[in-house]
C-alpha positions in Angstrom: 0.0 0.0 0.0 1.2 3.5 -0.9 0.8 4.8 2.8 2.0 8.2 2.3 -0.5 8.5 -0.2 -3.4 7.3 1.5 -2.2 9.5 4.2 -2.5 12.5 2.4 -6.0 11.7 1.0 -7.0 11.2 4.5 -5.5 14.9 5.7 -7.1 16.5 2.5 -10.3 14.8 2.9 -10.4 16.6 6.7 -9.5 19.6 6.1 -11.9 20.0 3.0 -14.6 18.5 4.9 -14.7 19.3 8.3 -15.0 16.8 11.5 -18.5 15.5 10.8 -18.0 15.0 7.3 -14.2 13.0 7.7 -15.6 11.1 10.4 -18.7 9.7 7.8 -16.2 9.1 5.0 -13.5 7.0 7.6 -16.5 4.8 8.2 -17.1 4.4 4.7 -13.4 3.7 4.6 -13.7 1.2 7.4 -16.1 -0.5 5.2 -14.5 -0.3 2.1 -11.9 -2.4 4.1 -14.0 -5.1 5.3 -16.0 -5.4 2.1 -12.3 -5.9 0.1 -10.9 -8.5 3.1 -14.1 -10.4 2.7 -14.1 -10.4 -1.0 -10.5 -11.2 -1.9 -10.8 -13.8 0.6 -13.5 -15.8 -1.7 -12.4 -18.4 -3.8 -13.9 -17.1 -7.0 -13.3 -14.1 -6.7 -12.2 -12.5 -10.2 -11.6 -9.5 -9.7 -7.7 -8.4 -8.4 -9.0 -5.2 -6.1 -6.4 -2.5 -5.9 -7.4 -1.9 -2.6 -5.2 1.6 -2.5 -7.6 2.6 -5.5 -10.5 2.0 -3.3 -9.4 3.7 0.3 -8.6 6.4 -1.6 -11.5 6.7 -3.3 -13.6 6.5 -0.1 -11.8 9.4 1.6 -12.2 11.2 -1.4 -15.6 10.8 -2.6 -17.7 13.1 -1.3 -15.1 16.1 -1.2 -16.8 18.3 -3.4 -20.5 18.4 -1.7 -19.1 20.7 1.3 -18.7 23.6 -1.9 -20.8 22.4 -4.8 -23.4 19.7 -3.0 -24.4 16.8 -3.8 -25.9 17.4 -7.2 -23.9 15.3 -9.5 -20.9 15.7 -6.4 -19.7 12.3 -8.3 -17.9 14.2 -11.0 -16.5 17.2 -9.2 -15.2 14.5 -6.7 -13.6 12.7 -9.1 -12.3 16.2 -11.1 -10.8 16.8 -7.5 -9.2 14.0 -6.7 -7.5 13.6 -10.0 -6.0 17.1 -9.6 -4.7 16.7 -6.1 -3.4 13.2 -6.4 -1.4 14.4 -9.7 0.0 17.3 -7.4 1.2 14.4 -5.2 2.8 12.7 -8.4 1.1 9.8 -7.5 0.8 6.5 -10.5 -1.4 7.4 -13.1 -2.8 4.0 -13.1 -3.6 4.9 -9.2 -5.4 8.5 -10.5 -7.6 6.3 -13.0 -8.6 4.0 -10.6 -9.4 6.5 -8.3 -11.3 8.5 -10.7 -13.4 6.1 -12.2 -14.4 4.2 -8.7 -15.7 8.2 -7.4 -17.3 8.4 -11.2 -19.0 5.5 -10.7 -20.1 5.5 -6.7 -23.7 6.4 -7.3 -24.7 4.0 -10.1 -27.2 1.5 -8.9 -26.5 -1.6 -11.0 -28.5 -3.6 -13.2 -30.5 -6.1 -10.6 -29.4 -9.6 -10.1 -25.6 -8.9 -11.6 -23.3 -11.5 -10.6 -21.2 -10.6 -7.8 -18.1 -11.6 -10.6 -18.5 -8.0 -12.0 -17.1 -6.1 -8.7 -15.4 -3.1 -9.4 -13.7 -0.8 -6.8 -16.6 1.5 -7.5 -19.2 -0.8 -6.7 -17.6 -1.4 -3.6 -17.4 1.9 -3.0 -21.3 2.3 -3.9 -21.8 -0.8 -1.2 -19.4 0.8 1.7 -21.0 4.2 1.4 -24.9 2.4 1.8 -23.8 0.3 4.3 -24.0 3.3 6.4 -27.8 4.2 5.7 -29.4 1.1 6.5 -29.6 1.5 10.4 -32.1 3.0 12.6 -29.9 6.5 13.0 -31.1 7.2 9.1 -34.5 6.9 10.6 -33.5 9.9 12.9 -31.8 11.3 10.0 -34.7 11.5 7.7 -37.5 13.2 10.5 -35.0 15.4 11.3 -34.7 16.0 7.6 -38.7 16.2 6.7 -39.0 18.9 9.7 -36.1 21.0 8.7 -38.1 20.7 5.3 -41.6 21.2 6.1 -40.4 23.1 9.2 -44.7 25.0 10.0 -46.5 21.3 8.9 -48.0 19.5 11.7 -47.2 16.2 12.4 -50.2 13.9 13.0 -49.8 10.6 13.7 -51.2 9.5 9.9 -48.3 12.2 8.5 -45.2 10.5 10.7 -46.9 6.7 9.5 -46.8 8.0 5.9 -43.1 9.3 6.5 -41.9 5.9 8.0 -43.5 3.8 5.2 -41.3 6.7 2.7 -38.2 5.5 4.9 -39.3 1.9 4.9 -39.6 1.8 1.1 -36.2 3.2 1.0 -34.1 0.6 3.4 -35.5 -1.9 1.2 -34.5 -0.3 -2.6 -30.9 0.8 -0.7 -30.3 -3.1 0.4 -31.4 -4.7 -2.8 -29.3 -2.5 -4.7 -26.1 -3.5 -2.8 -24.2 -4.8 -5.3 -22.0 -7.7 -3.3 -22.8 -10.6 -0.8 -20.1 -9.6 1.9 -22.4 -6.1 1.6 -25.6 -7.8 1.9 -24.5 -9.9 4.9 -23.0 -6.9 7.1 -26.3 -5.2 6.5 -28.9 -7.9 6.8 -28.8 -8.0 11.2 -28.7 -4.0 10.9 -31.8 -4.0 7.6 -34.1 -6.9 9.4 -33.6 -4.7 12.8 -34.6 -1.2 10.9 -37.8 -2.7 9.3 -38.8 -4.7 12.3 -38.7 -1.2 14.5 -40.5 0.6 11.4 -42.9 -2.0 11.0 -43.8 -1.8 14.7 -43.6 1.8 14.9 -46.5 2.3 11.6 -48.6 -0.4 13.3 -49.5 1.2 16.8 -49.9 5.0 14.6 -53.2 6.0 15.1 -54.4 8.4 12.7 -55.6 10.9 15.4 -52.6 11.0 17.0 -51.2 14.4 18.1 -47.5 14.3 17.7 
């Protein structure tokens, strides 16, 4: 592993984005990790991952949304990495990589591909959902509909039809994961999520005052 590299991709990636936002993408690191152990480690596994590619990648993937948000942030991200890893000198080969696993982050692939087609970006797509299938995105997304709708009042019919929003959600986010290390570090987490919002829509009544 080029550690001075990764290094300096994990400085950049604070200072351009702050606490909060290094902390999210060092877990999204943390799973790239895991999800590249787990898949070199099977025997059919085709794909060689160049696993500094991909931890590069996953510091780097999200710098541009502190500036430009997160409107197409995929090909500013990349447009930034590529220019601060080429200040660096680093292996062109390394750049591409880089740049086309941030490119393609957000792409939800074609249902029931075979897990034979990984790329580094499609791990990175896996390791950056990984994070948004547990009961903090529930918190997440009311705190996100009342920032929104900040003067609508929330029956209990309104907060049942938001759940069922978030419900549909966790389950397009965890059938688009791409690989079967992904889906089995999120299945515990997904059956949990939909088990609390299940229970949660149930009791609702619709007169309830919130």
């Amino acid at each position: 592993m080029d550690a001075d590299v990764v290094q300096a991709a994990a400085q950049y990636a604070e200072e351009v984005m702050g606490g909060e936002g290094f902390r999210y993408v060092s877990a999204v690191v943390a799973n790239c990790k895991m999800l590249a152990l787990e898949l070199e480690a099977q025997e059919d596994q085709a794909f060689a991952i160049n696993t500094d590619a991909l931890i590069i990648a996953g510091y780097l993937h999200d710098i541009s949304t502190v500036t430009h948000g997160f409107q197409d942030h995929q090909v500013k991200s990349a447009e930034m990495a590529v220019e601060f890893l080429r200040k660096l000198e680093a292996p062109e080969e390394l750049v591409q990589k880089v740049e086309q696993a941030i490119l393609t982050h957000t792409i939800v692939a074609v249902p029931d591909q075979p897990d034979e087609a990984v790329t580094e970006g499609r791990i990175l797509y896996d390791a950056d959902k990984l994070g948004r299938l547990s009961g903090l995105a529930v918190v997440t997304s009311l705190i996100e509909f009342g920032a929104r709708y900040p003067n609508r009042a929330v029956t209990g019919e309104v907060l049942a039809a938001i759940l069922r929003h978030v419900e549909e959600r966790f389950i397009e986010l965890y059938q688009s994961l791409n690989t079967a290390p992904a889906r089995n570090m999120a299945r515990d987490k997904f059956n949990n999520t939909l088990a609390f919002l299940d229970g949660v829509i149930e009791h609702l009544s619709d007169a309830t005052p919130i």
